[in-house]
C-alpha positions as CSV (number, residue, x, y, z in Angstrom):
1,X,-65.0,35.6,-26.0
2,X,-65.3,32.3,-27.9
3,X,-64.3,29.2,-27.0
4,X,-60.8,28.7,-28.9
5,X,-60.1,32.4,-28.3
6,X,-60.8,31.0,-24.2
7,X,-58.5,27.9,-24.3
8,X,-55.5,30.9,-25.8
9,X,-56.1,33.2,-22.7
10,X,-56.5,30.6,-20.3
11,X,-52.7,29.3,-22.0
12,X,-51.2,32.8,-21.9
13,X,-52.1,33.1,-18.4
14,X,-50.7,30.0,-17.3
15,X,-47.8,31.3,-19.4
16,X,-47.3,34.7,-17.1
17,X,-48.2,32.7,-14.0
18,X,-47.3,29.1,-13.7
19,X,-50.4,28.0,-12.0
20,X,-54.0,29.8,-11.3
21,X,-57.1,29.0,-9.5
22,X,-60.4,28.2,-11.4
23,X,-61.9,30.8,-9.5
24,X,-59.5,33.4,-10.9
25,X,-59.6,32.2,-14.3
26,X,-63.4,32.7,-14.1
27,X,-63.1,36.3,-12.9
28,X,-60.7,37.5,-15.4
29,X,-62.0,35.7,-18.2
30,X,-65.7,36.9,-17.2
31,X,-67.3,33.5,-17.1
32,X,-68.9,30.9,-14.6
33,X,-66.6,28.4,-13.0
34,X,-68.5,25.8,-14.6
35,X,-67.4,27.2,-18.4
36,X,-63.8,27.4,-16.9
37,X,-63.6,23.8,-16.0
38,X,-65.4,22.9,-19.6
39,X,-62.9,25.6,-21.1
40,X,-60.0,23.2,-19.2
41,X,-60.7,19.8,-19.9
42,X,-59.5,19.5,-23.7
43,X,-56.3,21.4,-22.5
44,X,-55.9,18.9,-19.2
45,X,-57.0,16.1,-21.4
46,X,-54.3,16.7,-24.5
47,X,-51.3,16.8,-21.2
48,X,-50.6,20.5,-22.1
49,X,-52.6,21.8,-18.7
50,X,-52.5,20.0,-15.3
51,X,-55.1,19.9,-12.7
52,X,-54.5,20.5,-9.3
53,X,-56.6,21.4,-6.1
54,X,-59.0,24.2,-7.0
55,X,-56.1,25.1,-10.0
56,X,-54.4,24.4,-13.1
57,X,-50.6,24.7,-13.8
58,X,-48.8,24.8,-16.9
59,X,-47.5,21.2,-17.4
60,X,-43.7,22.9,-18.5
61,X,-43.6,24.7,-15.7
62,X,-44.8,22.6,-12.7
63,X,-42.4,21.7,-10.3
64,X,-40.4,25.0,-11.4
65,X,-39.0,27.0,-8.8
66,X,-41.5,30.3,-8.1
67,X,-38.3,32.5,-8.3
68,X,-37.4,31.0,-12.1
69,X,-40.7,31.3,-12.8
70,X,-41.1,34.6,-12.2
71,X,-38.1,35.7,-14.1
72,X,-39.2,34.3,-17.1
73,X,-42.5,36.4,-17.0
74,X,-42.1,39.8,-18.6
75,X,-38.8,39.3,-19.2
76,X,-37.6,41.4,-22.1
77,X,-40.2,44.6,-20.2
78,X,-37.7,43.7,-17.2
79,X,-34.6,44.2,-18.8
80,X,-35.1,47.5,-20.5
81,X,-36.3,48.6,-17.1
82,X,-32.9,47.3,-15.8
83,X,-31.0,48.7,-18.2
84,X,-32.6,52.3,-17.9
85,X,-32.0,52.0,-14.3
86,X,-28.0,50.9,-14.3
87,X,-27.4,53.6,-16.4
88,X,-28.2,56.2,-13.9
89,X,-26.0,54.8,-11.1
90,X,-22.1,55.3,-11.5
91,X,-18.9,53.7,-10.6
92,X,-18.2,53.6,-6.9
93,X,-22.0,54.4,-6.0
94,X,-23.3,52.3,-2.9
95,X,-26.9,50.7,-3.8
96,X,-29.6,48.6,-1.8
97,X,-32.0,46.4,-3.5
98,X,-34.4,44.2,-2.2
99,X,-35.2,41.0,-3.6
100,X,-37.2,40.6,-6.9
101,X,-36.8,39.3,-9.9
102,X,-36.5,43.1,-12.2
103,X,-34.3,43.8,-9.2
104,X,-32.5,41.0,-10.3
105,X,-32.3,42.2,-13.6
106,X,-30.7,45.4,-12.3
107,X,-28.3,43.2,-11.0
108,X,-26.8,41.9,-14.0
109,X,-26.9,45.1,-15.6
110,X,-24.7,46.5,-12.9
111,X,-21.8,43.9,-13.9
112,X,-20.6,46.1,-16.5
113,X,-19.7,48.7,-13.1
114,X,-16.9,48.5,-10.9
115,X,-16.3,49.3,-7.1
116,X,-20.1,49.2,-5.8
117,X,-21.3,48.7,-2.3
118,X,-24.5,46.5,-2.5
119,X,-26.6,45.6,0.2
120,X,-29.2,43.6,-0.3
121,X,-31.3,40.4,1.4
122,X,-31.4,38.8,-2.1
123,X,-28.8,35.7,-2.4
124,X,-28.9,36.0,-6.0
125,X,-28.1,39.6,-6.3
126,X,-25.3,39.2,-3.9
127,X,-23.8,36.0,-5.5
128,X,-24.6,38.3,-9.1
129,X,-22.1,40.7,-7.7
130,X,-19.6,39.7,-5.5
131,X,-16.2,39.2,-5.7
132,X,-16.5,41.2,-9.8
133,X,-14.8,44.8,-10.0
134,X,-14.1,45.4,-6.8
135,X,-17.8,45.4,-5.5
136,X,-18.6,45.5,-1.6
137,X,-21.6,43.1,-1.1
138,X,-23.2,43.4,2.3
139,X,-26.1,40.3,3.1
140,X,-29.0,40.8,5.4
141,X,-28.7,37.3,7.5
142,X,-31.7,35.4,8.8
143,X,-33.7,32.3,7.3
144,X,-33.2,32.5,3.9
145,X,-36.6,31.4,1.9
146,X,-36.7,28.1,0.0
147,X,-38.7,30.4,-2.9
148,X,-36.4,33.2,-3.7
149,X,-33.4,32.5,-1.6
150,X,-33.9,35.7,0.4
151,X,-33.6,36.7,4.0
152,X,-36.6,38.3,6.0
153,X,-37.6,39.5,9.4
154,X,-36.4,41.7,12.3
155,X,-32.7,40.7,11.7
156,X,-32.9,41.7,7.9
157,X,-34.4,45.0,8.7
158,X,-32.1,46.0,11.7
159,X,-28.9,45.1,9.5
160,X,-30.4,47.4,6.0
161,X,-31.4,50.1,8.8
162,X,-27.7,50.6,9.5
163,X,-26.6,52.0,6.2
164,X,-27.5,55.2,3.9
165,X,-26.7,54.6,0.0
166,X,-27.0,56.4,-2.9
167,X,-29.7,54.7,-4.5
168,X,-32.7,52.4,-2.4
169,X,-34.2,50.3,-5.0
170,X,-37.4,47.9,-4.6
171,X,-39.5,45.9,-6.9
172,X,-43.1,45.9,-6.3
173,X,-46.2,43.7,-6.7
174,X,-48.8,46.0,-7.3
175,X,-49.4,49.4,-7.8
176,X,-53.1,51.0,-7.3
177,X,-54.1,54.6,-7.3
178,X,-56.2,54.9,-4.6
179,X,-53.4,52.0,-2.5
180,X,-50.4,53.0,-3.5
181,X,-47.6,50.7,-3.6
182,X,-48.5,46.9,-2.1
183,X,-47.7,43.6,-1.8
184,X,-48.7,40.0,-1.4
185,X,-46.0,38.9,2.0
186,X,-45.9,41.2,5.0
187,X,-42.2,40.6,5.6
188,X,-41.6,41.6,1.8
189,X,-43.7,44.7,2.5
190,X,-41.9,45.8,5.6
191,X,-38.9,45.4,3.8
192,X,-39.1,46.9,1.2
193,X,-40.5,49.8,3.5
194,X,-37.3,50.1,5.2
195,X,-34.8,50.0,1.8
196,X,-37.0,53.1,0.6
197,X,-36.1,54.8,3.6
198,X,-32.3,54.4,3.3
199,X,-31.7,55.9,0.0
200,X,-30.8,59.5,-0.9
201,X,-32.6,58.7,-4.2
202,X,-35.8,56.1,-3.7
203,X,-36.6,54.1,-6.7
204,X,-39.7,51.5,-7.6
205,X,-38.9,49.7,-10.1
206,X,-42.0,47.5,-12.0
207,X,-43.5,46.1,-15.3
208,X,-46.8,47.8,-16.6
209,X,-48.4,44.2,-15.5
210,X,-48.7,45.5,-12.2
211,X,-50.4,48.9,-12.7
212,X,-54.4,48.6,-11.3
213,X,-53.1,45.9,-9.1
214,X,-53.7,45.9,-5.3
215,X,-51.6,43.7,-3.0
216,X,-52.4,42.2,0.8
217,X,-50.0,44.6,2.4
218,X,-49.6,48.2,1.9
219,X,-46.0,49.5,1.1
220,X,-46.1,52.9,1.0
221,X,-48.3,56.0,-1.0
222,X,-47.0,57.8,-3.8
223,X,-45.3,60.1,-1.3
224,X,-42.6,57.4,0.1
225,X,-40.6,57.6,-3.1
226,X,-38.5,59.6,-5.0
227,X,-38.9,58.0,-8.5
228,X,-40.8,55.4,-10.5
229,X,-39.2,53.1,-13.2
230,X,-41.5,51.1,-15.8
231,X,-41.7,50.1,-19.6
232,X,-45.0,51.4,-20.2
233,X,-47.2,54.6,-19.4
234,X,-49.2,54.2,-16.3
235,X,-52.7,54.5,-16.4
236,X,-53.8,58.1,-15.8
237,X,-55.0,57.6,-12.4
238,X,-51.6,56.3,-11.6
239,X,-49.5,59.4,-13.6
240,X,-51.9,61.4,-12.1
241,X,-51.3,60.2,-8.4
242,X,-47.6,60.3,-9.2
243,X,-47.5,63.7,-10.4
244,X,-49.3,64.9,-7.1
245,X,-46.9,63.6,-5.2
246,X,-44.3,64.8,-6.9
247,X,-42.4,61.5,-7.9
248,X,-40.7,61.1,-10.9
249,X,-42.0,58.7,-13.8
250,X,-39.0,57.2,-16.0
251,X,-40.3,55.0,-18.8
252,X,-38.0,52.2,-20.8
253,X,-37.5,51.8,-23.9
254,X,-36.6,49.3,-26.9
């Protein structure tokens, strides 16, 4: 990869991520750290890059929120997902979704229904949907975090564990063949274990970005859902792994 074509990855990263380490720059760009930091400096130096401890950070998006962040990235794959998704839960249907920002998507999709029963842990999904159409919006308490504005722990779970719905809906943070489903916060994960569990119909919902990813915390294996909702075909490994488990792949489209 040349040098120009470099500084346009390196941008288109920082892009989809906010901020990155030099170390992971130098992995996925297959270079030293030294021809990272060279690659950097003209970027840092013209103000459109800034450098922080053992990182860089897009200067427009430094000092965003994570949560905002994230809901910029992928945004169009995320909304087709979401729309794919509200179309295949009706009127008067009770639905849990944990926090996330394609689960946030769904949310806003779902304003267009009436008479729901939501339960959820995410504060912007409940504030999405209350008090419209007749909704019932049910919170998990606890601490809410300062990132995402969601609750987490025992509490959390213990309140979710108490209902059954029609449709359990997570986003995920990686999804490997040989790991299954995973994620990067072991509250998140144990979460997100317990909405699969409550829902007649299970349903991961993700962007393609996060096939051939593996997370810090396992989830659950191909065999813990029901269904799988993205905007682009898996990898084989993945369809294949899907298939053996028997969970159904639903792909978005334009």
């Amino acid at each position: 990869m040349i040098h120009s074509k470099r500084h346009g990855e390196i941008l288109r990263l920082l892009k989809e991520e906010g901020t990155i380490t030099i170390a992971s720059l130098a992995e996925r760009l297959g270079v030293s750290l030294e021809t990272v930091r060279r690659d950097v400096k003209p970027l840092t130096d013209d103000g459109s890059v800034l450098k922080m401890h053992g990182a860089v950070g897009l200067a427009s998006m430094v000092g965003e929120a994570p949560f905002e962040r994230r809901m910029r990235e992928n945004a169009e794959a995320k909304r087709m997902i979401a729309k794919m998704v509200a179309a295949t839960i009706r009127d008067g249907e009770a639905i849990m979704l944990d926090t996330g920002t394609t689960t946030s998507f769904l949310a806003r999709e779902l304003l267009g229904h009436r008479r729901l029963t939501v339960v959820t842990n995410s504060s912007d999904i409940a504030r999405t949907l209350a008090t419209v159409n007749g909704n019932r919006v049910y919170m998990a308490g606890g601490e809410l975090r300062s990132d995402s504005g969601a609750a987490f722990g025992i509490s959390a779970i213990e309140f979710v564990s108490r209902f059954s719905v029609d449709h359990a809906v997570i986003s995920i943070g990686a999804v490997d063949a040989a790991a299954g489903l995973t994620d990067y916060d072991l509250d998140e994960a144990e979460f997100a274990r317990m909405v699969l569990s409550r829902g007649q119909r299970s349903l991961v919902i993700t962007d393609h970005t996060k096939f051939g990813r593996q997370g810090l915390v396992r989830v659950c294996g191909f065999d813990g859902f029901s269904e799988l909702a993205t905007d682009q075909p898996p990898p084989h490994d993945i369809a294949a792994a899907l298939s053996q488990a028997g969970a159904r792949l639903a792909i978005a489209t334009a």
